[in-house]
C-alpha positions in Angstrom: 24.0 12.8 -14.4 22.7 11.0 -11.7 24.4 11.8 -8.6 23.9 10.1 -4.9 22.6 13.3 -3.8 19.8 12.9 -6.9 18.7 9.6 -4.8 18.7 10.4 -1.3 16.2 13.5 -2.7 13.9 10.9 -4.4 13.9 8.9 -1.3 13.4 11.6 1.1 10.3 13.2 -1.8 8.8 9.6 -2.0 8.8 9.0 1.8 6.6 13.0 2.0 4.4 12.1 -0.8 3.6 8.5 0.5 3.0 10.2 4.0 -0.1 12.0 2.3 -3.1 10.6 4.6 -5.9 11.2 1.8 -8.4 8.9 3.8 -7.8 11.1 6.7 -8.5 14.5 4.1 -11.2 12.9 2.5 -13.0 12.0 5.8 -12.6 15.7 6.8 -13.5 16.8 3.7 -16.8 14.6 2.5 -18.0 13.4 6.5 -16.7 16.4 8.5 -15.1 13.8 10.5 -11.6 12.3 11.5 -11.9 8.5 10.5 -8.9 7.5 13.1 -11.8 7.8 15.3 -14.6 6.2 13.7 -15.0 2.2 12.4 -11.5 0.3 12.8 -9.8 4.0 12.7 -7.6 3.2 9.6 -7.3 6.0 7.2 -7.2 3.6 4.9 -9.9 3.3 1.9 -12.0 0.2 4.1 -12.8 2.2 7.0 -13.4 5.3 4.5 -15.9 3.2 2.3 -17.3 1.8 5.8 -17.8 5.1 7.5 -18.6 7.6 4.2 -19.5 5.1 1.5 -18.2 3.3 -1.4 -17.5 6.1 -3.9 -15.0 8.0 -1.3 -13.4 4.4 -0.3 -12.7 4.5 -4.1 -11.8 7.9 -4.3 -9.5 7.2 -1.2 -8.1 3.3 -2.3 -7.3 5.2 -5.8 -5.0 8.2 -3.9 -3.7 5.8 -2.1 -2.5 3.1 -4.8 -1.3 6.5 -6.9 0.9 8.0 -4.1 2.8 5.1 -5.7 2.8 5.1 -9.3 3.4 8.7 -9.9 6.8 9.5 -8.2 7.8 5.7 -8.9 7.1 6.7 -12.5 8.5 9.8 -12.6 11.7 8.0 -11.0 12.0 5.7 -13.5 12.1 8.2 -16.3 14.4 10.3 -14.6 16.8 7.0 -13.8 16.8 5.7 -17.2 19.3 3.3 -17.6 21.3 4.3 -14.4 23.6 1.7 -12.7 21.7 -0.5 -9.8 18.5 0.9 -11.3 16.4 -1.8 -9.6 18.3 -0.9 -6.3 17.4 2.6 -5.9 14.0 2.2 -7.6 13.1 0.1 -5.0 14.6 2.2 -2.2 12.2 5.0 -3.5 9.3 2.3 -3.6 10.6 1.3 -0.1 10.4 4.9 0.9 6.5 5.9 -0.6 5.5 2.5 1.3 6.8 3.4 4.6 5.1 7.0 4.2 1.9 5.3 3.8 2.4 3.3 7.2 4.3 5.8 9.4 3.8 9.4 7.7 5.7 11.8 9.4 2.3 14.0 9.5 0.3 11.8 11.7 2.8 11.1 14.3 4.3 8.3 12.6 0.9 6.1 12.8 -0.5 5.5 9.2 -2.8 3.0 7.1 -2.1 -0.6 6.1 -0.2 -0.3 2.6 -2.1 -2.8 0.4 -3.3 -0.2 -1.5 0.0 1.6 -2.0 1.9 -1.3 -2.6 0.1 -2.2 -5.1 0.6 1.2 -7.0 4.4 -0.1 -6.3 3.8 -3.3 -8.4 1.8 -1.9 -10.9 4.7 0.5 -12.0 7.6 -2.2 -11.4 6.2 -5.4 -12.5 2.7 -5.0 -13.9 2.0 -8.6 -13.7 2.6 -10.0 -10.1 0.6 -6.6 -9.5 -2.7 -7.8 -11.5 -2.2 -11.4 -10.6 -2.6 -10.5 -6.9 -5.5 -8.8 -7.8 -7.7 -12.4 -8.4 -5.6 -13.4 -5.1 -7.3 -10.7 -3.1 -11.0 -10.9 -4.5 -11.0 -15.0 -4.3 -9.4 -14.7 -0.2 -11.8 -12.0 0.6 -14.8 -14.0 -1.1 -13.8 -17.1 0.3 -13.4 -15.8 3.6 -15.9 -13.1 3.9 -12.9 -10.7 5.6 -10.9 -8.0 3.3 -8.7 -8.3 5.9 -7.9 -12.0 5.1 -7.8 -10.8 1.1 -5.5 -8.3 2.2 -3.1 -10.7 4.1 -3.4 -13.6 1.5 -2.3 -11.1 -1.3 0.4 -10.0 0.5 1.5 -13.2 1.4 1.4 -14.2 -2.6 3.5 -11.4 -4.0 7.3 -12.2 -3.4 6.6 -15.7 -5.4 4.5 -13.3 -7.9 7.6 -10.8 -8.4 10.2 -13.3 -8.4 7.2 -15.4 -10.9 7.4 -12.3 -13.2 10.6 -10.4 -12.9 13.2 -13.1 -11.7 14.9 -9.8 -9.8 16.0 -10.8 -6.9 16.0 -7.1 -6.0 12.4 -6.7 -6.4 11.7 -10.2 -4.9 13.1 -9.1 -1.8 10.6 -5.3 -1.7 7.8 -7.6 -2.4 9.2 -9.8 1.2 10.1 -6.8 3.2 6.5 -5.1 2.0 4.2 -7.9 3.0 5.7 -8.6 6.5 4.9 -4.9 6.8 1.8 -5.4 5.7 1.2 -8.1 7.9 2.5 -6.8 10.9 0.1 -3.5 10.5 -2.8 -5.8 10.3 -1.9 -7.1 13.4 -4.8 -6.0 15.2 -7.2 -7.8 12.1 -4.9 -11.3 12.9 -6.2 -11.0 16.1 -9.7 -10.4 15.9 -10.1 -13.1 13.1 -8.5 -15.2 16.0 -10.9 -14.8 18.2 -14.4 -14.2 15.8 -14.6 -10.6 16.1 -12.9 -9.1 12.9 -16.1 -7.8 10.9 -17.4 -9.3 7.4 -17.9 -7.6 4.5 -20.7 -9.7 4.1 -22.3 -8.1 6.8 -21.7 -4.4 5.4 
């Protein structure tokens, strides 16, 4: 029986597990070196891929976007067919996310969540997931800026969840998580605003 104390443990267990910084353990751990201080000083796998190369921005971008699926899975077969499902699914979901940007181990100041939330869609509705994939690699492409990709895809993924699900419930994760999104890539708005965000392009 699922029980309200059952939730509030998921929720507390996906908030620690998204508060994992593996682009800060991988830095450490591959470069000897703490990326917060290095490139943009994300932990996120961008700088990581910047500062240490692609294979560890991989290595970091696929921690990060499975800090997601796997608790979120596990919650789902644990669930079942509970009552308000899609309401405490996406509480969890809500909870990994927030991890991600404010993880209690790093004083509350974490990466971007792009990554992460996708591992959210890609266990809740696989589609809007790999339809804001395209999104991302046309914005970034277009633009020359991940950052840009980053924000675009964000921007696209309430229409995608309410495209593919019709659940209001989920609709409104996908809001909440892109305005997060956005508002941790303030620092990116900004420099695209005034020519100094960097280009991929450019390495």
């Amino acid at each position: 029986m699922i029980t309200p104390l059952t939730i509030i443990l998921l929720i507390l267990l996906g908030y620690a597990l998204g508060s994992v910084p593996f682009g800060l353990l991988i830095g450490k751990k591959a470069g000897q070196m703490d990326i917060r201080k290095a490139g943009s000083g994300n932990i996120g796998a961008t700088n990581v891929g910047r500062l240490l190369g692609k294979k560890w921005g991989i290595l970091t971008l696929f921690c990060d976007i499975n800090k997601a699926i796997i608790p979120l899975g596990l919650a789902l077969y644990g669930l079942g067919r509970v009552a308000n499902m899609e309401l405490w699914v996406s509480l969890i979901a809500l909870a990994v996310f927030i991890g991600h940007l404010y993880p209690v181990y790093l004083k509350f100041k974490g990466g971007k969540g792009v990554a992460t939330a996708l591992g959210v869609f890609i266990v809740l509705i696989p589609w809007a997931a790999f339809s804001a994939f395209p999104v991302f690699i046309a914005a970034t492409w277009i633009s020359g800026y991940v950052s840009v990709g980053s924000l675009t895809a964000a921007a696209a993924m309430p229409l995608l969840a309410w495209l593919f699900s019709h659940s209001k419930i989920y609709t409104l994760l996908a809001a909440v998580m892109a305005a997060l999104i956005w508002v941790k890539h303030k620092d990116n708005i900004r420099r695209l605003l005034n020519g100094s965000e960097k280009s991929w392009r450019k390495g």
